[in-house]
N, C-alpha and C positions, 0 to 999 in steps of 0.2 A: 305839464309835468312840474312840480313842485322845484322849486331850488335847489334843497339838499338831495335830490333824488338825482336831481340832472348831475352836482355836483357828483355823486356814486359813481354815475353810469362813465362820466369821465374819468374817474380814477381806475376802474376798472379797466377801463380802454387801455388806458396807460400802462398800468399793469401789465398786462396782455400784450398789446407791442413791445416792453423793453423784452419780457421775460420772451420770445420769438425772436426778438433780435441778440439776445448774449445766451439764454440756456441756464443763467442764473437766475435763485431766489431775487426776487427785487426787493431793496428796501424805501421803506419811508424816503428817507435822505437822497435815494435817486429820484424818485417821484418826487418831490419836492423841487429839485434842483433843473430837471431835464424837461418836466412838465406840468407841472403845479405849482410855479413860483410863486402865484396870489394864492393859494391857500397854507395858513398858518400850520408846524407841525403838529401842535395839538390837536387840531379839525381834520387833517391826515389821518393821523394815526388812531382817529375817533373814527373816520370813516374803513379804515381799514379794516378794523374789529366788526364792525357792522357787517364789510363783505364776506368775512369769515362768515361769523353768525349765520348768514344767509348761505353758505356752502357753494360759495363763488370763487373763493380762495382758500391758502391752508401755508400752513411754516411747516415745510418739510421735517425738521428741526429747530429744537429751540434755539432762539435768538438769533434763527436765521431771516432772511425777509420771506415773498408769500411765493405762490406761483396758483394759478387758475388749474381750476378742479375742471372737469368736463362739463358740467352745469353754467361756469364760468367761461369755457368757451362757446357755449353755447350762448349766455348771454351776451358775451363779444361779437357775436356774427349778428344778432339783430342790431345793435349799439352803432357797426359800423354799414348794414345796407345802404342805407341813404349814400353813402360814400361813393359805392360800386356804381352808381350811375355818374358820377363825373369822369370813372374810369371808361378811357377806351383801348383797345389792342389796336396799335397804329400799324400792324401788318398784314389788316385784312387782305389787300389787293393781290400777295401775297397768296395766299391760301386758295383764293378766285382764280388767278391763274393757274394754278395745279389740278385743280377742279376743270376749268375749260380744257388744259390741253388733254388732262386724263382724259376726256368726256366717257370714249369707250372702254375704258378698265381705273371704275370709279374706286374700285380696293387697293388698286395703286396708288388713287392721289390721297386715298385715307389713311395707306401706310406716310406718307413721307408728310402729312400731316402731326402724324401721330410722331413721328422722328422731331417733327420742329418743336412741338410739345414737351417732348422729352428736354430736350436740350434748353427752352426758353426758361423753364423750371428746372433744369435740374434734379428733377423727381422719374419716377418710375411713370411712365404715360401709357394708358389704355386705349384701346378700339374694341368697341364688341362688334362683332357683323355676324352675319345670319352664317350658319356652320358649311353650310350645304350652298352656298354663292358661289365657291370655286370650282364643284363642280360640273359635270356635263351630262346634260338629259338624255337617255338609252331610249326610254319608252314610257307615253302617255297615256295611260287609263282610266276612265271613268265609267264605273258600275251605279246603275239605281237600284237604290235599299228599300225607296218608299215615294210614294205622292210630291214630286217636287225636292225629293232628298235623293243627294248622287256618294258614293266615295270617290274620290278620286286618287289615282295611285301615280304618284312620280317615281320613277326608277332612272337609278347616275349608272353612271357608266362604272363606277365604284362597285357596282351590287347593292349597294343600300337602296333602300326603298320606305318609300314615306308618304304614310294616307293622308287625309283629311277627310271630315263630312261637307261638303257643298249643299246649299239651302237654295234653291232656284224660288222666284218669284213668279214664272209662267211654265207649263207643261213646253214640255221637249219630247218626240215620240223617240221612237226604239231606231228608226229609219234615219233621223234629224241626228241623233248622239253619236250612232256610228259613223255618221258623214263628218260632224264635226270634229272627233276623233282622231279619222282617217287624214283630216286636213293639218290638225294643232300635230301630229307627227310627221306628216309630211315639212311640216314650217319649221318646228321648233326642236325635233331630234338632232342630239351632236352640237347644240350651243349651250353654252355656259349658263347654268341659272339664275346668276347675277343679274347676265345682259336681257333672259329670258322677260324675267320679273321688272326690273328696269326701264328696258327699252322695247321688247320687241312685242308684248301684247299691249303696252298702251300706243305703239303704232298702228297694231293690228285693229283695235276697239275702233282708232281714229280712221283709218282709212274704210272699216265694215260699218262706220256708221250709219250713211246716208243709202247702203246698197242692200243691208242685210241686219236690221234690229235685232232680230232674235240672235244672231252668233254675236251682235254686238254687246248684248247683254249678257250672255255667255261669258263671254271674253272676260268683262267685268269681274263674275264672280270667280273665275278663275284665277285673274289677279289676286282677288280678296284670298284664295287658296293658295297660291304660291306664297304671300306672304304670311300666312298663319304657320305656312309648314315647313317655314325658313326658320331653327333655332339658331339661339347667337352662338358664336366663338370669340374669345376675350385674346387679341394681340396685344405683346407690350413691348416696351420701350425704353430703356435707359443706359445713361452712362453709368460709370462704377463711379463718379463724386456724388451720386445718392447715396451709396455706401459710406461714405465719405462722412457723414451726419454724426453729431454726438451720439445720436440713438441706436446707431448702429454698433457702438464700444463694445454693447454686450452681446456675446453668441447666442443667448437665449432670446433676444429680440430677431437676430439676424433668422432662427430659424422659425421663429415666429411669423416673419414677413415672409417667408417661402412659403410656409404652410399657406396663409393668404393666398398670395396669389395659384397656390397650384386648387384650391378651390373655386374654378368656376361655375361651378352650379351655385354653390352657396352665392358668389356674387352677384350673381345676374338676378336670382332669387331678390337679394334684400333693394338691389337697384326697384326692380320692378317694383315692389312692394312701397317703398319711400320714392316714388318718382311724381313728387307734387308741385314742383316749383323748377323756374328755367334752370338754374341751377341746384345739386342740392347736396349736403355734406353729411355724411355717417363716421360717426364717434360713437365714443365708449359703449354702452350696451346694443347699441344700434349693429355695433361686429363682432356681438357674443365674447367670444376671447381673446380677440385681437383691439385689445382697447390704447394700447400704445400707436395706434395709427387713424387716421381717416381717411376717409374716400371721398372725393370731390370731382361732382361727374354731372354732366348735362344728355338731353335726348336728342339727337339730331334725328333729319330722315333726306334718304335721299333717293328722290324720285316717289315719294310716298311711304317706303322702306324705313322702319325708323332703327335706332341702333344708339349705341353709348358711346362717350368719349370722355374720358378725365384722368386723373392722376392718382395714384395711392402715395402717400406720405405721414411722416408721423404727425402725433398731434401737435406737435408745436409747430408750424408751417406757415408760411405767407398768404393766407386768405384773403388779406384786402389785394393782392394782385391775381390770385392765383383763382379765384371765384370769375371777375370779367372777364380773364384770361378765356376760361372757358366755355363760359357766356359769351362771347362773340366768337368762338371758332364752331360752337355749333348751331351759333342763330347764321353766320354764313355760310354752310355748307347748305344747311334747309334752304334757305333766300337764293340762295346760286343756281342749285338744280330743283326744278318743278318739272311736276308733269311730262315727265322722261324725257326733257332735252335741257339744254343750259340754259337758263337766264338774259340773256344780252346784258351786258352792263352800260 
């Protein structure tokens, strides 16, 4: 990278953390004084005009100083990656133990995750999990449609009821599905579909391994079926000093951020949709009308089970901490629980 480029990408940075840290236009003369003392204010204020030009910044008003466009924050977060790996959250051990003691009521230790979240930040903190986890299996059905194609039907104790197509890779007879049927409700009627999906058929798979292939394989895609036919549910989380934010002064932002989050289809939509990187952050056109805020959210899974965890906040927000913040709560929740038991640490 050229000199005066690398010099840009600095200014920018700077820019971007005062105007996060005060809420004010920044001028030249702070950037000068706070973080560019070797560059002269003519080469400043020449590089300024540059990041204008490029639609990285803007003067609110004239003869005010600049503040970042959302193109600008956008170039902020590549500017500072490299950084996010010297960051680490020094409370994993923390989150580890909540996870082992929860082991059997994992939506427990995701709630009081999702509380520490809240609080660490100060922002509004998410959990999606699967909608249908809490409740309880009435009755297990599976019908063949075709050659190796089954539906299978879960019914809660709710009355809701929920297909899927299952895709078998060896014949199963008519004699062989009612048996295994008769069996997966004899086991699995009257438990939680959490623990069902979680813990109790990759036990079952494990122990029917070596005695019985074909229900082990079963098992299998029935797993793959409980968790297609689990949609999420968005929990949240915060204190009222999120309120608390300049951003929230105006009523038309407050009801703005209601609207937000009373939309979870829409969120879980653009998650899925943008879910490319460990981490990942949606601004301005990325939340249609809600361009006053972003979402910063990672994929965890747990016991195979994958699911969301992050914050919503406005755009002006603490990204250099608040990015590995949740980069390591859900690269440890994944790394803790495998393969439907705990980790040993």
């Amino acid at each position: 990278m050229k000199k005066n480029q690398i010099r840009l990408s600095e200014t920018l940075k700077a820019l971007v953390d005062e105007f996060i840290l005060t809420n004010e236009p920044v001028s030249s003369r702070i950037l000068n004084e706070k973080y560019l003392a070797d560059v002269s204010s003519a080469t400043l204020r020449l590089d300024l005009l540059k990041l204008e030009q490029s639609n990285l910044i803007f003067q609110p008003h004239t003869s005010a100083g600049r503040i970042p466009t959302i193109s600008g924050y956008r170039e902020y977060l590549g500017i500072i990656e490299a950084d996010h790996l010297k960051t680490e959250y020094a409370r994993m051990d923390i989150l580890r133990d909540l996870l082992v003691h929860n082991y059997k009521d994992t939506p427990r230790a995701l709630h009081f995750i999702m509380q520490m979240l809240a609080k660490e930040t100060d922002q509004l903190s998410f959990v999606a999990e699967p909608e249908v986890s809490n409740g309880y299996l009435a009755k297990l059905d599976v019908f063949p449609i075709s050659v190796r194609k089954y539906i299978f039907v879960m019914s809660l104790d709710s009355g809701l009821d929920k297909t899927v197509i299952m895709k078998c890779e060896y014949d199963i007879s008519d004699t062989q599905l009612k048996k295994l049927v008769r069996y997966l409700n004899d086991e699995l009627v009257g438990l939680r579909i959490y623990d069902i999906a979680n813990k109790f058929l990759v036990e079952m798979r494990e122990n029917m391994h070596l005695e019985n292939s074909l229900v082990s394989m079963f098992l299998k895609e029935l797993h793959k079926a409980f968790i297609e036919i689990s949609d999420f549910f968005i929990h949240f989380d915060g204190s009222i000093k999120f309120l608390e934010q300049p951003e929230f002064d105006s009523k038309q932002n407050i009801l703005s951020f209601m609207n937000l989050i009373q939309r979870q289809d829409y969120l879980l939509n653009i998650m899925r949709t943008h879910d490319k990187a460990a981490v990942n952050v949606l601004m301005g056109e990325d939340l249609a009308e809600w361009t006053n805020f972003a979402v910063i959210y990672g994929k965890y899974e747990v016991f195979g089970i994958p699911g969301y965890l992050g914050i919503i906040a406005p755009t002006r927000t603490d990204y250099r901490s608040l990015i590995p913040l949740v980069r390591d709560i859900t690269k440890t929740i994944t790394t803790t629980t495998q393969r439907g038991m705990i980790v040993p640490q």
